[in-house]
N, C-alpha and C positions, 0 to 999 in steps of 0.2 A: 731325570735319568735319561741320557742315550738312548734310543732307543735300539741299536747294534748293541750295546752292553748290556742290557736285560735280556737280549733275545741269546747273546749266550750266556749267561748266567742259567737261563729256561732248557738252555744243551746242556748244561751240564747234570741240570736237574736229572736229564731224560739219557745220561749217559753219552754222549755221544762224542764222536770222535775231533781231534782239534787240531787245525795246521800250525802251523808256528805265529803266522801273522795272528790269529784269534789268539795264543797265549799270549803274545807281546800287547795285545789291545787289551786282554783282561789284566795283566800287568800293571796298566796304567788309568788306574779308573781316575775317574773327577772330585770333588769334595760328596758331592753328594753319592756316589754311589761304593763307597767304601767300607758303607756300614753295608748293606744290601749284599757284598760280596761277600764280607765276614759272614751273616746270619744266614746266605746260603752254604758255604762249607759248613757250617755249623749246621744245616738240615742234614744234609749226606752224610755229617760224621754220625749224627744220629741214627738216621736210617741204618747203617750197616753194622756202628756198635752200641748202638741204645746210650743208654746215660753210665754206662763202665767204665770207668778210667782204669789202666792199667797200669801198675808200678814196678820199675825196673830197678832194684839195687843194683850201684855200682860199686864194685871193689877196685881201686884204684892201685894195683900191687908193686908197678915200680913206676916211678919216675925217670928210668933213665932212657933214652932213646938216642940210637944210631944213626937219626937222619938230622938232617940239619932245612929244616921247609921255615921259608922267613917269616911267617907268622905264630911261629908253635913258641912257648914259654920252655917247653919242654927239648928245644933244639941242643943237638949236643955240644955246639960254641957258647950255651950260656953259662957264663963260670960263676952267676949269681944265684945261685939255684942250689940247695941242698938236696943232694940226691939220695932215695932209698930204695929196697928193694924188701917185700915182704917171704920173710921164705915159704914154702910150699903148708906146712901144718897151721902158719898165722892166714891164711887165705884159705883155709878149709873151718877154722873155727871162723871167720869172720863170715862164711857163707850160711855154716850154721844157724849161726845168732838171728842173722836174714830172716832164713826162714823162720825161727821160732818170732820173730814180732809182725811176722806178717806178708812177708812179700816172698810171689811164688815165682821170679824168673827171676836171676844173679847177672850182670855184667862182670866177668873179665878183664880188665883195661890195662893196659901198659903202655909207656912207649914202646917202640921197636926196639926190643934188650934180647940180643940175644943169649943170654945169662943162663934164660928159661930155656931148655931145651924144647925139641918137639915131645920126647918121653919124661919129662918133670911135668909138662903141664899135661899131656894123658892121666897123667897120675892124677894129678890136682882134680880136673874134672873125675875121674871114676871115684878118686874117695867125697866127691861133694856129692856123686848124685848113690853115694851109697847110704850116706848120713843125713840128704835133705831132699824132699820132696819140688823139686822147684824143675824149672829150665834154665838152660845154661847158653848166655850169648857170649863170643866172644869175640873181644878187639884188641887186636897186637898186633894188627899190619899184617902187612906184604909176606908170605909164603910158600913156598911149593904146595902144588898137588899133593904129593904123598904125606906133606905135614897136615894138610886140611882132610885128607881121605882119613888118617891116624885118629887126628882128633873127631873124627864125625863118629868114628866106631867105639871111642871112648865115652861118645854120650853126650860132646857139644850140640845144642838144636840148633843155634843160629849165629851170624856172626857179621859184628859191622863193621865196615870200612869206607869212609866217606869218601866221593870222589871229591870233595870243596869245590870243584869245579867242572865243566863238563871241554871246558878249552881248552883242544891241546894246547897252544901259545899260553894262556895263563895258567892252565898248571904247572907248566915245564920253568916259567919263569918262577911260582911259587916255590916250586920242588927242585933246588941246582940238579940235587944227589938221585934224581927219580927219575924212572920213564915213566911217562901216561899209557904208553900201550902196558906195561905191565901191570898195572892198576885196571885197567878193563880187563884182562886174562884171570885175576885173581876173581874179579866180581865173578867173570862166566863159571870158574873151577867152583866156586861155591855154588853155585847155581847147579851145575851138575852134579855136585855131588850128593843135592840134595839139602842145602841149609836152609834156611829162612834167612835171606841176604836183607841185610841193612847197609843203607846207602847215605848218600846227601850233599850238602852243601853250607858255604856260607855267605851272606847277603852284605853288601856293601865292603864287598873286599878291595882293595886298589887295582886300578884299572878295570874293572868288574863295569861289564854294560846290559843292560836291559835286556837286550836282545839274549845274551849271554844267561842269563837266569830263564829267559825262556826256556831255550836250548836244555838248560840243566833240569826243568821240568819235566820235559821230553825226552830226556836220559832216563830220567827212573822208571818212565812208563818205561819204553824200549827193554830196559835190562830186566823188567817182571820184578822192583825194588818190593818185599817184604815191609820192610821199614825205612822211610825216610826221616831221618836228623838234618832241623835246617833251626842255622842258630845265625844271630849276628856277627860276624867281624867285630874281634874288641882289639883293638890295638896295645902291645904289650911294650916296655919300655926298654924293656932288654933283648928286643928283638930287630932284625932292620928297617920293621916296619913301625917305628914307635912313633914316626913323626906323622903318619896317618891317622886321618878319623876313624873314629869307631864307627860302623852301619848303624842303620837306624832303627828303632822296633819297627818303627808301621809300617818301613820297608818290607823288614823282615815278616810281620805278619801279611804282608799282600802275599808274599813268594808263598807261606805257609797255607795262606785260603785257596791260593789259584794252585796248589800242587795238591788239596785235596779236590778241586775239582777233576782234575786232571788225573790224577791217580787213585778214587775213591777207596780201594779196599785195602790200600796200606797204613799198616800202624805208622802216626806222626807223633814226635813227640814235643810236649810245650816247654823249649828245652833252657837246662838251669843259663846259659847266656841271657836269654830272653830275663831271665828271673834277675840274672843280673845288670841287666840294662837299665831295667823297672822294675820298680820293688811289686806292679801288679802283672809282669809279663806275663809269667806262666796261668794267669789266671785270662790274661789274652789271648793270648795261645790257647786256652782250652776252647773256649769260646769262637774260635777261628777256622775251626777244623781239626785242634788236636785232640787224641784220645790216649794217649802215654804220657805219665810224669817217671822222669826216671833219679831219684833222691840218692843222696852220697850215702853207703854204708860201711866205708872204710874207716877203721878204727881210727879217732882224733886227734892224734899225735903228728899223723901221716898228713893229712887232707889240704893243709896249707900250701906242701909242698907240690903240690900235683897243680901248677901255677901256668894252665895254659893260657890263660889272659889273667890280667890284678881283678882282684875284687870281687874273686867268685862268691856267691850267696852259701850261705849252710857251714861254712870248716870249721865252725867252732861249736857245733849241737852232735850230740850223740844220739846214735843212730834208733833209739828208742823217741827221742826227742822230734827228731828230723821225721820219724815215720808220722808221731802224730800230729806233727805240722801239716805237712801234705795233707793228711788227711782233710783236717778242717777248712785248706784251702779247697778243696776237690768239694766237700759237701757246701761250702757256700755260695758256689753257683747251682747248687742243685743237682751235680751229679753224686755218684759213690760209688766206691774200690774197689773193684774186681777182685774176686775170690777165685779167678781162672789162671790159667798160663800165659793168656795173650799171645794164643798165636795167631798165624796170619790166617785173615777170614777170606782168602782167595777160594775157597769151595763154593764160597757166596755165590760168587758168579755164575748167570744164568739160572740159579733157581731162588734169586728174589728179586721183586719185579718194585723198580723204581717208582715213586710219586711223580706225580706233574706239578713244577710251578703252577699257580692260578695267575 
């Protein structure tokens, strides 16, 4: 091993602060120091969440979306796409069920529909957390202020919205229908109004450079990210991007190891992409620095439809099934389930005192 590449692997150990050039260098280790990089996030995810995996149900409630971003399945030019939308009391019993097999936070998910008003999904959140003992994240894009203040006092804790990118140039190319500045306004409005901001990215996207994934690591420090989501680019057929590659896992797991070095006290999750790239992803990902699985618990009729890339893992297992799937992948590296909330362990800081590499 390098000896520049162990000595920051040993910074990161000991917390320390990183310029851009040292994330771009730990980016790029050698054959032999890939494992070493994996086993050190894998120290620090321990250090700050012990051996708890956390579980995120996701309710996946419409598929239909008002943006058109050239790698989403779910862009609204795709005419091959069966669309649905669950109405408000089919996403309060399916939050239900959630909680009674086990999982204590819900995701939220839609495209960008605005179908849901801002006062149907206040609703939704207040009869779930009247009925289920859980947390509630939510992901449905882009909104005003007054819609994220609404929902916060309803009872949302947290809420994600991935940058994919931290480029302006490549997200603007990604997103025709988008600004990038209004995508960092949303993160800050969440931020201030108190969420648990989820963030992220994805690895091997077209035109996507190193340097760039750098950058995007040092977004989520910068923005104080909750939670970061970093999954592979899967390339979809019905999209403009079909003639590109899919990213690659062990890309993807570098970004995922060197972003827990980098931003140690946020929840990562070992996300179902990874699970679909390789049938052992997420079990590399856990081992990489993540400490989130986040499993579909969208009733099964629905789930094929929800087609942001082919091939996703789980659409055909009910959500009884799917729980104790996870599970037994979770206990065969030797961790076990969290019976918490999962929230974010940012009080950590400063009153637990880091190990030193030997």
């Amino acid at each position: 091993m390098r000896a520049e590449y162990n000595d920051l692997l040993k910074k990161a150990i000991n917390d320390g602060e990183f310029t851009r050039e040292e994330v771009i260098f730990l980016l790029k280790p050698e054959d032999d120091e890939k494992d070493v990089l994996f086993h050190t996030a894998d120290v620090i995810r321990k250090e700050v969440f012990g051996d708890e995996v956390h579980l995120r149900g996701i309710i996946e409630f419409s598929n239909y979306c008002e943006r058109n971003c050239l790698y989403c399945g779910l862009r609204r030019d795709n005419k091959n796409l069966t669309r649905y939308r669950l109405m408000p009391e089919e996403i309060i019993d399916i939050a239900v069920n959630a909680e009674r097999i086990g999982y204590r936070t819900i995701v939220l998910q839609s495209g960008e529909d605005s179908f849901y008003t801002t006062e149907i999904l206040c609703q939704v959140v207040r009869d779930i957390k009247d009925r289920a003992d859980v947390a509630i994240t939510l992901s449905i894009g882009e909104r005003g202020f007054e819609d994220y203040r609404l929902l916060k006092e309803a009872g949302a804790d947290r809420y994600l919205i991935k940058q994919e990118t931290s480029s302006p140039e490549l997200y603007r190319k990604l997103h025709p229908d988008m600004r990038y500045e209004n995508r960092i306004r949303c993160q800050k409005d969440l931020k201030t109004l108190g969420y648990e901001l989820g963030t992220g990215n994805m690895v091997g996207l077209p035109w996507q450079t190193v340097e760039e994934l750098a950058d995007d690591i040092l977004f989520f420090r910068e923005i104080d990210a909750d939670m970061i989501g970093i999954g592979p680019f899967i390339s979809n057929p019905h999209t403009p991007l079909r003639n590109f590659s899919s990213g690659m896992v062990e890309d993807t797991l570098k970004v995922l190891a060197v972003t827990r070095l980098i931003n140690p006290l946020a929840n990562l999750p070992a996300t179902t992409a990874l699970g679909s790239l390789d049938s052992y992803g997420r079990q590399k990902g856990l081992t990489a620095g993540a400490n989130v699985v986040m499993p579909n618990v969208t009733t099964m009729k629905y789930r094929r439809f929800y087609e942001i890339y082919p091939s996703k893992i789980c659409t055909g297992e009910r959500p009884e099934a799917c729980r104790h799937c996870i599970e037994g992948i979770i206990e065969s590296i030797g961790r076990r389930v969290s019976s918490g909330y999962g929230e974010s362990p940012k009080s950590l800081r400063g009153g637990k005192e880091r190990c030193i590499m030997k």
